[in-house]
C-alpha positions in Angstrom: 0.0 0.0 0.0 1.3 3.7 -0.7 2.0 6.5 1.8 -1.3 7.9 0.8 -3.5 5.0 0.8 -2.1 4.1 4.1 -2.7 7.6 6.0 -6.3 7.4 3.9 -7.2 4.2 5.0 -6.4 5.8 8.9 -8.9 8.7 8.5 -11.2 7.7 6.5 -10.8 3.8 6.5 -10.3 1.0 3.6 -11.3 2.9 0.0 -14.1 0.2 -0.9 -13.0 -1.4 -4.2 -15.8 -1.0 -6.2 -18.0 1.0 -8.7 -16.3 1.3 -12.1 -14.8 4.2 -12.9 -14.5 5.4 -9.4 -11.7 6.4 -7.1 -11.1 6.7 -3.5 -11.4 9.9 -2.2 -10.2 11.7 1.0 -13.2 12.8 3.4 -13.7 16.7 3.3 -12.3 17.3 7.0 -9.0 15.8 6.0 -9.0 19.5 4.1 -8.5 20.8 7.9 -5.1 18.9 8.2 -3.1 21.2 7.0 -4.5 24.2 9.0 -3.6 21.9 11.8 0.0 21.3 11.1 0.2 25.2 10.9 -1.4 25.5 14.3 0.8 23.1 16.1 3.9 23.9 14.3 2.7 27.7 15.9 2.3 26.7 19.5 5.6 24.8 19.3 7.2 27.4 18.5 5.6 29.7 20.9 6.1 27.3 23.8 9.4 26.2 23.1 11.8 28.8 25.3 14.9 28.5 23.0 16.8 30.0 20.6 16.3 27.7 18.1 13.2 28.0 15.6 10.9 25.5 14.4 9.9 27.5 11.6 11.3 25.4 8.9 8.8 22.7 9.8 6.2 24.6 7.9 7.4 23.2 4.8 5.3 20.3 5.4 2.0 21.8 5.2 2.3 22.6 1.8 3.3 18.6 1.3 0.2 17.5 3.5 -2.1 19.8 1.1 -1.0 17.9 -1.9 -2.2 14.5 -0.4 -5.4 15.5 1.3 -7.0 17.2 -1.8 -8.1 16.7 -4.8 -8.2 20.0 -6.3 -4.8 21.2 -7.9 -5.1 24.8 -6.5 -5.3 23.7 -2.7 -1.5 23.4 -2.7 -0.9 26.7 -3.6 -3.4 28.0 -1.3 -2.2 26.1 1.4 1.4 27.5 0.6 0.3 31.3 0.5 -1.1 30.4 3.8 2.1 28.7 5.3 3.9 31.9 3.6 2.0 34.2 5.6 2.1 32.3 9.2 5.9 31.6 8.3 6.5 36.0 8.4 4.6 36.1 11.1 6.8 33.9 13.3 9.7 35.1 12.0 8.6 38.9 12.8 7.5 37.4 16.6 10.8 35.8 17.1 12.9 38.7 15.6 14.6 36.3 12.2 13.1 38.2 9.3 16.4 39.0 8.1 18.2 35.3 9.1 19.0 32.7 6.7 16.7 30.1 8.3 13.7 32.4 7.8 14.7 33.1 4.1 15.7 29.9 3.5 12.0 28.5 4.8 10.3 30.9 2.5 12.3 29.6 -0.5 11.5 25.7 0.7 7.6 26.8 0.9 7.4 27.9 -2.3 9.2 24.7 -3.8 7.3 22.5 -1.8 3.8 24.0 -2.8 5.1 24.0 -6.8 5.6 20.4 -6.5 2.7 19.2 -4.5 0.8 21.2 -7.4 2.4 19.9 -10.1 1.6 16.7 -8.0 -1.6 16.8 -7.6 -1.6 17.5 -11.4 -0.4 14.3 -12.1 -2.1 12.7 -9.7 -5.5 13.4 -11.0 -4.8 12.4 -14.4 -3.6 9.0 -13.1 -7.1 8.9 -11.1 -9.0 9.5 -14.6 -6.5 7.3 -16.8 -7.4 4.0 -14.3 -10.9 5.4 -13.4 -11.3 5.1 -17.8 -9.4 1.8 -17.6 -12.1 0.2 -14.6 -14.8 0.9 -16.4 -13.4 -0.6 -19.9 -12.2 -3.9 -17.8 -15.8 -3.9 -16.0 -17.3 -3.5 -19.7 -15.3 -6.0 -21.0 -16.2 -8.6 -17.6 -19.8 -8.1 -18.0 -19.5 -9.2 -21.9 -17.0 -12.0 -21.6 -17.8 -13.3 -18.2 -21.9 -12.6 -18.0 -23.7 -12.5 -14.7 -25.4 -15.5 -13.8 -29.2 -15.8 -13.3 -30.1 -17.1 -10.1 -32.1 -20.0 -11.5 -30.9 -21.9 -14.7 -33.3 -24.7 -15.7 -33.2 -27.1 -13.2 -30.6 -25.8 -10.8 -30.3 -22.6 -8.6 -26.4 -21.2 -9.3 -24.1 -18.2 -8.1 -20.9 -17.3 -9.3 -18.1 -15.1 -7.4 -15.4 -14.3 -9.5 -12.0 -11.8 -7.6 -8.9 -11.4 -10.2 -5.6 -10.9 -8.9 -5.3 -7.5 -9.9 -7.5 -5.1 -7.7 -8.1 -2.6 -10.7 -8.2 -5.2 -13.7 -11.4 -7.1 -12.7 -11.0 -9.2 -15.1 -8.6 -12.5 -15.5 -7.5 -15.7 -16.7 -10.3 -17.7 -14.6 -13.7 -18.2 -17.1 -17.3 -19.4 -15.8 -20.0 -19.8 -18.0 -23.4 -21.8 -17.6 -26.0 -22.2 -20.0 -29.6 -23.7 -20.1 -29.9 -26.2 -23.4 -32.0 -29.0 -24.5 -29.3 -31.2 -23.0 -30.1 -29.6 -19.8 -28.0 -27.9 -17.7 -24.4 -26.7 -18.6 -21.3 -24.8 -17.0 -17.6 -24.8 -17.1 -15.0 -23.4 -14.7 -11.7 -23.2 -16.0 -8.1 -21.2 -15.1 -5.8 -20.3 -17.9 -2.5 -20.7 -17.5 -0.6 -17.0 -17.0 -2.3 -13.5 -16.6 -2.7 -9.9 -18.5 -4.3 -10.1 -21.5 -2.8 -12.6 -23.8 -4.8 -15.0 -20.4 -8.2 -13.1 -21.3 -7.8 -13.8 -24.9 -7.5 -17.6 -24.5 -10.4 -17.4 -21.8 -12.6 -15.6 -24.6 -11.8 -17.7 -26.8 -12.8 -20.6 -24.8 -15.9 -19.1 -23.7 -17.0 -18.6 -26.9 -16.6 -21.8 -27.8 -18.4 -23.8 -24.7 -21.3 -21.2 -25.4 -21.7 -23.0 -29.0 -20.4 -26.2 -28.4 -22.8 -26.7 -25.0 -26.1 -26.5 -27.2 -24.8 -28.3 -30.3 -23.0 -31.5 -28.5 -25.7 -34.0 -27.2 -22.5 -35.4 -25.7 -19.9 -33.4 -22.7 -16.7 -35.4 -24.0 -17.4 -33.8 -27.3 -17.9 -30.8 -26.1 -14.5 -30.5 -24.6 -13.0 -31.8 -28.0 -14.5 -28.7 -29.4 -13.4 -26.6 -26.6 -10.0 -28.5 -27.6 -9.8 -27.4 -31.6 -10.5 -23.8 -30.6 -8.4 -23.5 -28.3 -5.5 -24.4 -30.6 -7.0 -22.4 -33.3 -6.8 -19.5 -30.9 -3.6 -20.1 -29.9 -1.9 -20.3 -33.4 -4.0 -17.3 -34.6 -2.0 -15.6 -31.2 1.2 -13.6 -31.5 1.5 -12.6 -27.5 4.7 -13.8 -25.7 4.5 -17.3 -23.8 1.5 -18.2 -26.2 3.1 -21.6 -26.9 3.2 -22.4 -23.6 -0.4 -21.7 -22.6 -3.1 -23.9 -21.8 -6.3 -24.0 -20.0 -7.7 -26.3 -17.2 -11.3 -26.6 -16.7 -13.8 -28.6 -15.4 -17.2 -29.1 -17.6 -20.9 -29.9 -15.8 -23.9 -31.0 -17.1 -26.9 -31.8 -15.3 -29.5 -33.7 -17.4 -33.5 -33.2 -17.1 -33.3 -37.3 -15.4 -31.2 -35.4 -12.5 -27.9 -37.7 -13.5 -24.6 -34.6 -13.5 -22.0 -35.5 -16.1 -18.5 -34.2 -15.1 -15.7 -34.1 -17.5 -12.4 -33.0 -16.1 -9.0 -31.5 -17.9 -6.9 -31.3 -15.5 -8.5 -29.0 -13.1 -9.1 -29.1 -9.1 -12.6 -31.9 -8.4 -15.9 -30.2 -8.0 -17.0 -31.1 -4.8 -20.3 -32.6 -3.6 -22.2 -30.9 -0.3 -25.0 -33.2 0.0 -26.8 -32.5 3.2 -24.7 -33.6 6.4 -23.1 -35.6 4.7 -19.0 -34.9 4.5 -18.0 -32.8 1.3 -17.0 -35.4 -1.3 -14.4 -34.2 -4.3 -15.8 -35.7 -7.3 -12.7 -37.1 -8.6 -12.4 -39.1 -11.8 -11.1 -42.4 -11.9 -9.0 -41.4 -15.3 -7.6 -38.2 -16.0 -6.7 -36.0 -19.1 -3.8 -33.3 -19.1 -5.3 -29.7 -19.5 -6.2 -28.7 -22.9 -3.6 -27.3 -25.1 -1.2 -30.0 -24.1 -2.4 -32.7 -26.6 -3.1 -32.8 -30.3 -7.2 -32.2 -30.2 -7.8 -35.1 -31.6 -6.7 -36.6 -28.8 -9.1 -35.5 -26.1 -11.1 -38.0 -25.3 -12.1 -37.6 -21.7 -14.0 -40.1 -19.8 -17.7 -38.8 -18.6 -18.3 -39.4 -14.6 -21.9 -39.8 -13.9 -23.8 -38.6 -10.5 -27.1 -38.8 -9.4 -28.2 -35.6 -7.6 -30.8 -35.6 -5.2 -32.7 -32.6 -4.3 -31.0 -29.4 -2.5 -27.2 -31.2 -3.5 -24.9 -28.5 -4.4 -22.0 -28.7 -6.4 -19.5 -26.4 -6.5 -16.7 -25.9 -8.9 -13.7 -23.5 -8.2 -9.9 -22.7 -9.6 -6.6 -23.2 -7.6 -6.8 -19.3 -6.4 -8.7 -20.3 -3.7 -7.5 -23.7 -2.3 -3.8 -22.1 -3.2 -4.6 -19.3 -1.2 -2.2 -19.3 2.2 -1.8 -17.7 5.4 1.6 -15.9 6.4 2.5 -19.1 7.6 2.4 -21.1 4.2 -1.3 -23.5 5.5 -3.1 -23.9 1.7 -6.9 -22.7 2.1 -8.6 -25.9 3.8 -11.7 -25.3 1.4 -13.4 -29.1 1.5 -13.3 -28.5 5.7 -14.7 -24.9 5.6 -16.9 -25.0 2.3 -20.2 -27.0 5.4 -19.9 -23.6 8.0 -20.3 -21.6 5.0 -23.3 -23.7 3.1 -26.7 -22.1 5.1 -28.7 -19.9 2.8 -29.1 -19.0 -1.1 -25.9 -20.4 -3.3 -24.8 -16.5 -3.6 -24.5 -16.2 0.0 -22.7 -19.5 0.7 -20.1 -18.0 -1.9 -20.1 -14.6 -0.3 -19.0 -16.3 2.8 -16.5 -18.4 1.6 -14.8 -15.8 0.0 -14.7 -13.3 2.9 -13.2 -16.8 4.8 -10.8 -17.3 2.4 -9.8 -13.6 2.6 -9.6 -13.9 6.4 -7.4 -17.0 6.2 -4.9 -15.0 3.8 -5.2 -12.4 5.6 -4.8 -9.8 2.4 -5.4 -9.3 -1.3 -5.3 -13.0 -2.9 -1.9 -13.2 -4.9 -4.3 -15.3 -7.9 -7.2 -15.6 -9.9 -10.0 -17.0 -7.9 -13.7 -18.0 -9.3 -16.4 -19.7 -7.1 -19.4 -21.6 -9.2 -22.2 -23.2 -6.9 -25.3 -25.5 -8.5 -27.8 -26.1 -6.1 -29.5 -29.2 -7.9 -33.5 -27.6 -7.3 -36.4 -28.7 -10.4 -39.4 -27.0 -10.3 -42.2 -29.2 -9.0 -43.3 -29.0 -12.8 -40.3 -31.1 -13.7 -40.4 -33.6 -11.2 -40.2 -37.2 -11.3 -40.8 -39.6 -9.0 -38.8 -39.4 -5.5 -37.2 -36.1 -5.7 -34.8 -36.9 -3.3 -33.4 -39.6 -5.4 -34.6 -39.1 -8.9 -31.9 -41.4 -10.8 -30.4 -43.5 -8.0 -32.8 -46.4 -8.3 -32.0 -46.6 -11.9 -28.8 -46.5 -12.6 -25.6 -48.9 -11.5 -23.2 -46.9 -9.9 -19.9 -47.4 -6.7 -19.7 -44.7 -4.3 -22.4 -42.5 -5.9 -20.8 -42.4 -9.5 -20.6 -43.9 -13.0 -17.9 -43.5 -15.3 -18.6 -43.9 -19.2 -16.4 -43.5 -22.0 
């Protein structure tokens, strides 16, 4: 944190992160600080029975006038103010004709130039990232869209923190769709950050949002995923794009209640089923990330689940169970994720990242998205049991079926 963020954050506490296109501002009685600095600077100098004058000290009001305000003029005020005080004491104490007193004046004057020139570039700084937020929030809200509360047959939430405070935006993706397949998201983490990261994640987004209502089938759909993500990153010219690829984790949950999972290399959804212990819903085989074979040689395996009614899924990136205290202790996010899971799936997330931020104890070094599925049909689109509405039918060990 800067100088400036850190005295703000003492007056006027943390500068909330964010509307777009907004900057934090100093409260309007900070604009008395300087005034105050004059005044004690004064009364030392009157109390202190010595020889010895204080008077250079005022050189630091002008300074303090440059970081409480935003208007560029309020350093130069300030400074015609300090000049002013600054004859005074010098005519009280009987200096106006020593070098100290001269050499104060001279200091006052530089000091207010630069705390205006300062606060001059300052301001332009403030509009050049206040003009960048709102292009990065632009650019979120059309590559990574909010998500409705209810999608077909599930209830869902996303919460989504980049690395960067000011960028907003990432190599993490989320998307989920509602098709005639039924229900369909992906979490993934692209390898690397900046932008040559949010082009690969666009591209990939744009690819699931196609390939998700076209393939009856989730393998297939990460073999498309797989061909446009090489496409991408031939058609690419940023530095490291040869060495990028993408993790990701792809979901479907079917109208019968069954949730296919297909898995590239990515951190196991995990399953909060009631009070029953979080279970990671690992695959028996795994496949390397994408970008790391030849396309045509994705061909993940499909692992089947049966959701019952109110089961929640929720699928993450490595920002958050990488995230560590000061003492190096990973984010225990299976233990934590069942003191977190009361209420709507947007406030389970909301608490799990204000845990997650308490365990690190400061801004998360990394990319972190948070997708929660709360498996809830309409009554309209129930079947049978809806506890259990594919259990009783299909063959499975531990809760799962894996199909190739």
């Amino acid at each position: 944190m800067s100088a400036t963020g850190w005295i703000r954050e003492r007056f006027a506490g943390p500068t909330p992160g964010a509307a777009p296109g907004t900057t934090g501002t100093w409260p309007r009685t900070a604009l008395a600080l300087p005034f105050i600095g004059m005044v004690l600077v004064v009364a030392l100098d009157y109390v202190s029975n010595t020889e010895v004058t204080v008077e250079p000290a005022l050189t630091a009001v002008p300074a303090l006038a440059a970081v409480v305000s935003r208007r560029t003029w309020y350093p130069l005020a300030i400074g015609l103010c300090t000049e002013a005080v600054a004859f005074l004491m010098a005519a009280y104490s009987g200096s106006l004709g020593e070098s100290v007193h001269s050499a104060t004046v001279f200091a006052v004057v530089l000091v207010a130039a630069i705390g205006w020139v300062s606060a001059t570039l300052r301001l332009r700084q403030e509009k050049a990232l206040a003009d960048a937020q709102l292009v990065a929030s632009i650019a979120r809200r059309v590559l990574l869209r909010p998500v409705p509360e209810r999608v077909g047959t599930v209830r869902a939430a996303v919460h989504y923190e980049a690395a960067a405070a000011h960028a907003r935006i990432g190599g993490d993706l989320y998307e989920v769709v509602n098709t005639r397949h039924g229900v369909r998201a992906v979490v993934g983490d692209v390898r690397g950050k900046g932008l040559g990261a949010v082009e690969t994640a666009a591209a990939v987004l744009g690819a699931f949002r196609e390939a998700a209502h076209q393939e009856p089938a989730l393998d297939r759909v990460a073999g498309w995923l797989a061909v446009s993500l090489d496409r991408a990153l031939h058609e690419n010219d940023h530095p490291g794009v040869e060495e990028e690829f993408v993790t990701l984790v792809l979901i479907g949950v079917r109208p019968d209640g069954i949730a296919e999972i297909v898995n590239c290399g990515h951190p196991s959804p995990l399953l909060l089923r009631g009070a029953e212990p979080v279970r990671p819903l690992e695959l028996a085989e795994t496949v390397p990330p994408l970008g790391v074979l030849d396309p045509v040689d994705v061909r993940p395996p499909v692992h089947e689940v049966p959701l019952r009614q109110g089961d929640r899924v929720l699928l993450f990136t490595d920002g958050v169970i990488e995230a560590r205290d000061r003492a190096g202790v990973f984010y225990p996010l299976a233990e934590r994720l069942p003191h977190c899971a009361d209420g709507r799936p947007a406030d389970v997330l909301q608490r799990l990242h204000e845990d997650v931020v308490r365990h690190v104890g400061r801004q998360l070094g990394d990319d972190a998205a948070m997708l929660l599925l709360q498996y809830d049909p309409p009554p309209a689109a129930g079947q049978g049991d809806s506890r259990d509405p594919a259990s009783s039918r299909l063959p499975h060990q531990n809760g799962a079926l894996t199909r190739h």
